[in-house]
C-alpha positions, 0 to 999 in steps of 0.5 A: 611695692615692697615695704620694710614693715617702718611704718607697721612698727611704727604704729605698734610701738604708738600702741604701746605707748598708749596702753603703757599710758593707760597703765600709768594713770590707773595706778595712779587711781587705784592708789588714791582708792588704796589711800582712801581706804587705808583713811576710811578704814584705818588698815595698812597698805597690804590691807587696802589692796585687799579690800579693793580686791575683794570688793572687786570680786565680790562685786565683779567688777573691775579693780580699776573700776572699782578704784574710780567709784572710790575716787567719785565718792571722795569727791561727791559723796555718792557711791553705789549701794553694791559697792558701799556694802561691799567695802563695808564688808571687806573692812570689817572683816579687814579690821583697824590696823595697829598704830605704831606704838600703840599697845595691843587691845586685851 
């Protein structure tokens, strides 16, 4: 019985568009993690991306993992030790950014 391969595309493109699901909802959390971070250790955008990705590897843990435990400490307070000396560390080494406006330290 021949098929035209419909139904083979069909669920492709239903794959497709879980996996473009997925995407979405952990941008979304890696941003919130980003927005914590920025909060938490007054740096900018670019710098919280980085210490999110430097914890990452130096944890090796996933991005998106990492972002989720994040997020779990925001609401519970608890966040694993590896994790917590590791951000630590990433901020210190990322330091305060300068607020607008404000003039440089000497």
């Amino acid at each position: 019985m021949p098929t035209d391969g419909g139904s083979e595309r069909i669920f492709e493109l239903q794959e497709e568009i879980q996996q473009l699901k997925e995407a979405v909802v952990s941008h979304a959390v890696v941003d919130q993690a980003i927005g914590m971070v920025v909060a938490l250790g007054r740096v900018s955008p670019d710098q919280g991306w980085a210490v999110l990705k430097e914890v990452s590897q130096h944890t090796n843990i996933k991005l998106r993992n990492v972002a989720e435990l994040i997020l779990v400490w925001g609401r519970t307070g608890m966040m694993p030790q590896e994790i917590r000396a590791a951000l630590e560390d990433a901020l210190d080494r990322a330091g305060p950014a300068q607020s607008p406006g404000t003039p440089p330290e000497a």
